[in-house]
Backbone as XML, in Angstrom:
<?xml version="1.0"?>
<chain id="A" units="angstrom">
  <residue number="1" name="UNK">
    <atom name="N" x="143.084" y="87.533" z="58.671"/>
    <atom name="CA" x="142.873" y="88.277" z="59.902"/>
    <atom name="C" x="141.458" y="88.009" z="60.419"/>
  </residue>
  <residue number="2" name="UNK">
    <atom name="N" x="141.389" y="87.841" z="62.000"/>
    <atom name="CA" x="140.034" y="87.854" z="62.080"/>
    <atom name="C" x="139.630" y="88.909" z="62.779"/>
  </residue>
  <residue number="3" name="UNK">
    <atom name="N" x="138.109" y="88.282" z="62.247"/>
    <atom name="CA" x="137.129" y="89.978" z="63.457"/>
    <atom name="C" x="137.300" y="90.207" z="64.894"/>
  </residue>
  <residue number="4" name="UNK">
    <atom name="N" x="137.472" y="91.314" z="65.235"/>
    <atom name="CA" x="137.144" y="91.562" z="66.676"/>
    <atom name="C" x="136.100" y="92.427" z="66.869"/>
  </residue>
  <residue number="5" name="UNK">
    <atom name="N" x="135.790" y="92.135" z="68.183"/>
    <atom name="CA" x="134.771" y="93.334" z="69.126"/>
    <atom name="C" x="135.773" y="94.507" z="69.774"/>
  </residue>
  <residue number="6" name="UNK">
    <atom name="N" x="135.503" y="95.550" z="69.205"/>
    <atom name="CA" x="135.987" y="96.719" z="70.514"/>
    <atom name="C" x="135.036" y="97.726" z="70.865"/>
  </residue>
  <residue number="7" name="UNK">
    <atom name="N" x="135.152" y="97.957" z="72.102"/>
    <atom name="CA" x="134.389" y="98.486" z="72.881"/>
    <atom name="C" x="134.863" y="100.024" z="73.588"/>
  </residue>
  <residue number="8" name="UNK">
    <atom name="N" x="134.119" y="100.746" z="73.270"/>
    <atom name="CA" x="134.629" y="102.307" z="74.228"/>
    <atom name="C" x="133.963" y="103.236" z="74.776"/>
  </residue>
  <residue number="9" name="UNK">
    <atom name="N" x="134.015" y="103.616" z="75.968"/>
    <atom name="CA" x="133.318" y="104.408" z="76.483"/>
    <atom name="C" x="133.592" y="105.980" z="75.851"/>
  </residue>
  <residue number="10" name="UNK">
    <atom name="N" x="132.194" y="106.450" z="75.650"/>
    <atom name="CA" x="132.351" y="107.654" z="74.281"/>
    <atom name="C" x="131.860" y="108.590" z="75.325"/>
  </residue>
  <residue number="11" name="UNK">
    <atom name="N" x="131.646" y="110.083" z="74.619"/>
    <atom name="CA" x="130.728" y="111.182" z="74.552"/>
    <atom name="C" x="130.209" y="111.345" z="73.623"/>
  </residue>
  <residue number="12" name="UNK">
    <atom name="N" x="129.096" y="110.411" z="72.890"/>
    <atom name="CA" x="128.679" y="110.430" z="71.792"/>
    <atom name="C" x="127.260" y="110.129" z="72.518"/>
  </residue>
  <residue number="13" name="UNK">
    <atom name="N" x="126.595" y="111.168" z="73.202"/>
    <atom name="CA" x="125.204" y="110.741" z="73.678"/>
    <atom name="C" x="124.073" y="111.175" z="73.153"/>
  </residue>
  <residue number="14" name="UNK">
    <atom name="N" x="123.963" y="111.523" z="71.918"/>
    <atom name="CA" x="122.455" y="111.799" z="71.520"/>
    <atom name="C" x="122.674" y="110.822" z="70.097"/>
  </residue>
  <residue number="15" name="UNK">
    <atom name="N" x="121.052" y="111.329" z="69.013"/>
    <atom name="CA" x="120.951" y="110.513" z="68.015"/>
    <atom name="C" x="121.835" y="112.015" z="66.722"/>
  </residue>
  <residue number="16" name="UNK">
    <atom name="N" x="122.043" y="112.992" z="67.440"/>
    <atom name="CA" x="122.629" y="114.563" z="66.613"/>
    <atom name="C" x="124.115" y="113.674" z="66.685"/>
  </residue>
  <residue number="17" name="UNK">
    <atom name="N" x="124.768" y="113.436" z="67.854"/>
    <atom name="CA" x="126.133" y="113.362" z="68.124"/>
    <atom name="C" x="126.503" y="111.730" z="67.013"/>
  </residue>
  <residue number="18" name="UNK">
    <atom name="N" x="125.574" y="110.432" z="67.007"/>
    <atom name="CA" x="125.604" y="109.740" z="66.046"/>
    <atom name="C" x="125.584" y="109.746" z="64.900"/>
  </residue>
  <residue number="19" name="UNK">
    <atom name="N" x="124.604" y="110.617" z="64.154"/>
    <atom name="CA" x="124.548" y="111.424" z="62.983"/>
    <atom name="C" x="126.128" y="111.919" z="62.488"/>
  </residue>
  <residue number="20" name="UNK">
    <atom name="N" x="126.577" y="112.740" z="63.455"/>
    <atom name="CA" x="128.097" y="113.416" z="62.939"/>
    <atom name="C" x="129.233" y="112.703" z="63.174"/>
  </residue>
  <residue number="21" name="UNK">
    <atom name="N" x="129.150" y="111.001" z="63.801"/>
    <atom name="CA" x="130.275" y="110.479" z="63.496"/>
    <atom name="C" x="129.746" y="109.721" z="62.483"/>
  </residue>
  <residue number="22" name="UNK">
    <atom name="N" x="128.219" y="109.124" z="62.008"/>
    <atom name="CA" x="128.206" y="108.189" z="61.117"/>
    <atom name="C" x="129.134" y="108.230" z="59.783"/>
  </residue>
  <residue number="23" name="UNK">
    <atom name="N" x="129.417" y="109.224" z="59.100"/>
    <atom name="CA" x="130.461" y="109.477" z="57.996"/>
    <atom name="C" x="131.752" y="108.892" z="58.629"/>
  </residue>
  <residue number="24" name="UNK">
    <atom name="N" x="131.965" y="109.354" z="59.707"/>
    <atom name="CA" x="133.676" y="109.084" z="59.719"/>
    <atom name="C" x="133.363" y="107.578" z="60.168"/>
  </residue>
  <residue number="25" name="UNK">
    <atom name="N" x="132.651" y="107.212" z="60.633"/>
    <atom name="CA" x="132.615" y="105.314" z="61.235"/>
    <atom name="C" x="132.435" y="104.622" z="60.350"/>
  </residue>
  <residue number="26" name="UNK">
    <atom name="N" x="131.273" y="105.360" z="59.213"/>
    <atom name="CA" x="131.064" y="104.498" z="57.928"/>
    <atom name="C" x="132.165" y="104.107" z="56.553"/>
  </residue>
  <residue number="27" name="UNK">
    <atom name="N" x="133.352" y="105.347" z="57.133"/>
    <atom name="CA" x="134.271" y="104.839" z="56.002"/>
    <atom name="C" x="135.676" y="104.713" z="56.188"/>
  </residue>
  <residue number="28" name="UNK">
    <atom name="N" x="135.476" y="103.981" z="57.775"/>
    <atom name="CA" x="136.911" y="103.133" z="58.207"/>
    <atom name="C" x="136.982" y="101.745" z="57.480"/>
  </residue>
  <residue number="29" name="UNK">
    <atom name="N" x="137.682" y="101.451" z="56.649"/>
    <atom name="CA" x="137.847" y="100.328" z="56.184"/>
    <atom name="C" x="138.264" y="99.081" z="57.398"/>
  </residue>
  <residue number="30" name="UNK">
    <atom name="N" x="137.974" y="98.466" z="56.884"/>
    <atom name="CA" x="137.499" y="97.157" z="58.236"/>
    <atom name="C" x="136.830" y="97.101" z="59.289"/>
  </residue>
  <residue number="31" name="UNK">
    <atom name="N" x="135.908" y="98.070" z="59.001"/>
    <atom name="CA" x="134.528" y="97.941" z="60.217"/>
    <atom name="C" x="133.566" y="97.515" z="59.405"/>
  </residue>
  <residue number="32" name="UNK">
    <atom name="N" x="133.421" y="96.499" z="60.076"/>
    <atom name="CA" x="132.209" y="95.785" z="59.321"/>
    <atom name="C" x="130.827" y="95.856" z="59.589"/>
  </residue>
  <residue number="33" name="UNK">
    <atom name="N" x="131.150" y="96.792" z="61.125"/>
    <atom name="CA" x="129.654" y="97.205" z="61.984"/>
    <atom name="C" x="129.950" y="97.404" z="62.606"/>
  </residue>
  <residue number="34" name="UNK">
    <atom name="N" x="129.227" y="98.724" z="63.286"/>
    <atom name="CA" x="129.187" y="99.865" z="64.602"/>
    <atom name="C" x="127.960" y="100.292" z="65.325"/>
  </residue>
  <residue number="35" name="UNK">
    <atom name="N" x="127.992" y="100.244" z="66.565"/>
    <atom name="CA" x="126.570" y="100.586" z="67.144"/>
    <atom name="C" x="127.047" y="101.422" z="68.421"/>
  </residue>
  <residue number="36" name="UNK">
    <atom name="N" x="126.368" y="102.583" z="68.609"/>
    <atom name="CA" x="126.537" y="103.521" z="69.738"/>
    <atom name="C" x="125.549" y="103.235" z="70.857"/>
  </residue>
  <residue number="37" name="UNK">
    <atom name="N" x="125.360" y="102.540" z="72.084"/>
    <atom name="CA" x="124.461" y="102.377" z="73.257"/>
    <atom name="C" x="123.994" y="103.736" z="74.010"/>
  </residue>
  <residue number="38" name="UNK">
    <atom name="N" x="123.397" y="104.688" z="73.580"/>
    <atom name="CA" x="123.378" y="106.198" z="73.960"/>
    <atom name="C" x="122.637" y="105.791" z="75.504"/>
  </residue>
  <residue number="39" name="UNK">
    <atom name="N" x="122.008" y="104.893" z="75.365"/>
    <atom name="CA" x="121.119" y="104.611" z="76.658"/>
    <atom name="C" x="121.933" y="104.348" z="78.102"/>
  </residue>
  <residue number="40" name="UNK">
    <atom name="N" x="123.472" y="103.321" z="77.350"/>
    <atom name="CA" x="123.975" y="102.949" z="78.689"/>
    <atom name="C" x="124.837" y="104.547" z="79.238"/>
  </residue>
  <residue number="41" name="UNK">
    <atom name="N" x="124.945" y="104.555" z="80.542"/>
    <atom name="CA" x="125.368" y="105.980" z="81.218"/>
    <atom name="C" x="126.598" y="105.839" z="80.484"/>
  </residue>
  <residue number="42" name="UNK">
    <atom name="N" x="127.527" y="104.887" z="79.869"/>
    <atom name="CA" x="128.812" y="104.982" z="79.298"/>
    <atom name="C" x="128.806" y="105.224" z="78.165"/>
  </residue>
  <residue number="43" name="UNK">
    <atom name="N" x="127.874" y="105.210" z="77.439"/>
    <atom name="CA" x="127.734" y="105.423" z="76.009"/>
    <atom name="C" x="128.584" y="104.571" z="75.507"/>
  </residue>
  <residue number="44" name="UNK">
    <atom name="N" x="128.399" y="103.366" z="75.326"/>
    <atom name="CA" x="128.883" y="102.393" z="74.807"/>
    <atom name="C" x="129.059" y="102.337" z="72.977"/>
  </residue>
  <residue number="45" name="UNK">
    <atom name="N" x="130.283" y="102.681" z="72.459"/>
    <atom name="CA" x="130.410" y="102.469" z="70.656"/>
    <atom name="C" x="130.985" y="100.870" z="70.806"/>
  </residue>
  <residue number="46" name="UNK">
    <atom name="N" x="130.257" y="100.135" z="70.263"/>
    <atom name="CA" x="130.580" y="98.648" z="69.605"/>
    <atom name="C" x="131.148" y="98.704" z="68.293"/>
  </residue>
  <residue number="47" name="UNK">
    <atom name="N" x="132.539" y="98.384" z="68.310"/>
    <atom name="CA" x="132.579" y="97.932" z="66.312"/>
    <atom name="C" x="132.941" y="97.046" z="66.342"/>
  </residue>
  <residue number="48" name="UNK">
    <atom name="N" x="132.391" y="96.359" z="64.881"/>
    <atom name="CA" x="133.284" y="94.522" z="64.616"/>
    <atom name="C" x="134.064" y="95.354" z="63.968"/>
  </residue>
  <residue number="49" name="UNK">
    <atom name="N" x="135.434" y="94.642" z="63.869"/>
    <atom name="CA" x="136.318" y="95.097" z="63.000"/>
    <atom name="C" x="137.362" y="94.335" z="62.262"/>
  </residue>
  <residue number="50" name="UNK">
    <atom name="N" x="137.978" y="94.523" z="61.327"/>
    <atom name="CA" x="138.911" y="93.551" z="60.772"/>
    <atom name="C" x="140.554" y="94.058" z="60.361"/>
  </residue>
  <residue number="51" name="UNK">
    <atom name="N" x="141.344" y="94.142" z="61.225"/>
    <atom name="CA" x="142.294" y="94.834" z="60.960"/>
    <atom name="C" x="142.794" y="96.222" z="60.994"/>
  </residue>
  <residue number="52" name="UNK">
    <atom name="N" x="141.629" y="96.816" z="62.234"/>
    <atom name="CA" x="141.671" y="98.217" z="62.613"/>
    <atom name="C" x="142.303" y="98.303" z="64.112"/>
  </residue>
  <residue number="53" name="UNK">
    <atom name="N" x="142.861" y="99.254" z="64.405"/>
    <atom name="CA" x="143.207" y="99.233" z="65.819"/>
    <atom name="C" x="142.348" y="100.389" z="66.963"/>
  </residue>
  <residue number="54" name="UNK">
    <atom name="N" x="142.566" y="99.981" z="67.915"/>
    <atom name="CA" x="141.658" y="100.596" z="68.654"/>
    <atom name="C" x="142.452" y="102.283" z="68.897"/>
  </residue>
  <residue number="55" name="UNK">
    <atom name="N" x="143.384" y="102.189" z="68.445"/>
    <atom name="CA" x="144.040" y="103.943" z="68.480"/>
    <atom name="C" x="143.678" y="104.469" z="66.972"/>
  </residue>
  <residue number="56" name="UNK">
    <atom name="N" x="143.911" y="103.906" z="66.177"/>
    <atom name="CA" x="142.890" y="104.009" z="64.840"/>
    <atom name="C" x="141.906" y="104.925" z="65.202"/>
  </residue>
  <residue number="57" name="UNK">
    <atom name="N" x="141.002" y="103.663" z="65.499"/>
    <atom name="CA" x="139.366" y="104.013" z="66.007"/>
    <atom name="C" x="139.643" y="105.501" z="66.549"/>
  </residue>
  <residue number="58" name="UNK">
    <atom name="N" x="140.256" y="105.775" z="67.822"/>
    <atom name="CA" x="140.172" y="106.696" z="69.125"/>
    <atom name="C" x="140.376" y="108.365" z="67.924"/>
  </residue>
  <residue number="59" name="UNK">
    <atom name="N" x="141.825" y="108.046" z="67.100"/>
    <atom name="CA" x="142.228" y="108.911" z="66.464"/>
    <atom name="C" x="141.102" y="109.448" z="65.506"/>
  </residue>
  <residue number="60" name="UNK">
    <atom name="N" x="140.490" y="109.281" z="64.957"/>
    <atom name="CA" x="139.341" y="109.197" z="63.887"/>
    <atom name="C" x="137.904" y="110.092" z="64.709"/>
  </residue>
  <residue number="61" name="UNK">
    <atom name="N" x="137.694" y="109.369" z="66.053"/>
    <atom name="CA" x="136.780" y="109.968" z="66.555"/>
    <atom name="C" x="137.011" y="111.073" z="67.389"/>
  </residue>
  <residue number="62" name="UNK">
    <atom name="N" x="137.986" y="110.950" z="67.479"/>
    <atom name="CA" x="139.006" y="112.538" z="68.063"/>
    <atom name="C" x="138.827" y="113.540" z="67.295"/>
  </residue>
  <residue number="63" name="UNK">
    <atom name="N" x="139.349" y="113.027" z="65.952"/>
    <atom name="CA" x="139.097" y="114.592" z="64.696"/>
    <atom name="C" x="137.563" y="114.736" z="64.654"/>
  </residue>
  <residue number="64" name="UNK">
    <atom name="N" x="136.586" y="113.906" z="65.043"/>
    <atom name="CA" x="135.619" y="114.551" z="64.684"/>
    <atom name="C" x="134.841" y="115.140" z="65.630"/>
  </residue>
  <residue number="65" name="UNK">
    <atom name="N" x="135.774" y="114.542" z="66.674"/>
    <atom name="CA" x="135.173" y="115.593" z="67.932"/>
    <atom name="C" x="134.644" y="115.092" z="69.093"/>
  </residue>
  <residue number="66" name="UNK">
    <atom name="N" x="134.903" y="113.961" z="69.135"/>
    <atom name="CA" x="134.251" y="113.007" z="70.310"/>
    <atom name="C" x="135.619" y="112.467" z="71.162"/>
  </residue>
  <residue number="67" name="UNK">
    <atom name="N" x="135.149" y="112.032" z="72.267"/>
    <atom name="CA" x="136.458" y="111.438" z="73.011"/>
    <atom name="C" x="136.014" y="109.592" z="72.888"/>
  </residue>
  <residue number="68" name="UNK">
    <atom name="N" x="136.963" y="109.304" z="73.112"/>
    <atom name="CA" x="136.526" y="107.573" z="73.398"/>
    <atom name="C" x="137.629" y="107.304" z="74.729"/>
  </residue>
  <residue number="69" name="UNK">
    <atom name="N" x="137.265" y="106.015" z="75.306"/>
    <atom name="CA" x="138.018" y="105.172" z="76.165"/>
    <atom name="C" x="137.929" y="104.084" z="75.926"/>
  </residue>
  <residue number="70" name="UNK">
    <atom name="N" x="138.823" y="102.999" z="75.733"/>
    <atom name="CA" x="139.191" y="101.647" z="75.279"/>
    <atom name="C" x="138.309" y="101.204" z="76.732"/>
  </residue>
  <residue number="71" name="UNK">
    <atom name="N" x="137.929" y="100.209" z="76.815"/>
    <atom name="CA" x="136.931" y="99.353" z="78.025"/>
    <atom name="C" x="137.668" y="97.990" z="77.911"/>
  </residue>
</chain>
């Protein structure tokens, strides 16, 4: 399988709101790396990933309390 980029427009805008998804982002198996853009007005979450899906992703950051949008 190979890596992809996915991209989503979040409500994950401070370095508090990063903090409380880092647990749940850090232990999706096949993310190999994640970065939140708090700066861009979309709040941009980047993950490489390997065999995760982007409703995966959405579902995960849902329970913890954030919204996402696929971009």
């Amino acid at each position: 399988m190979e890596k992809q980029e996915l991209k989503f427009k979040t409500n994950i805008n401070c370095g508090g709101c990063v903090a409380s998804v880092k647990p749940h982002l850090d232990n999706i198996a096949g993310v190999s790396e994640w970065n939140v853009d708090t700066i861009n007005p979309d709040k941009i979450l980047t993950l490489k990933t390997e065999g995760v899906t982007s409703e995966q992703i959405i579902e995960i950051i849902r329970k913890a309390g954030f919204k996402l949008e696929k971009r």
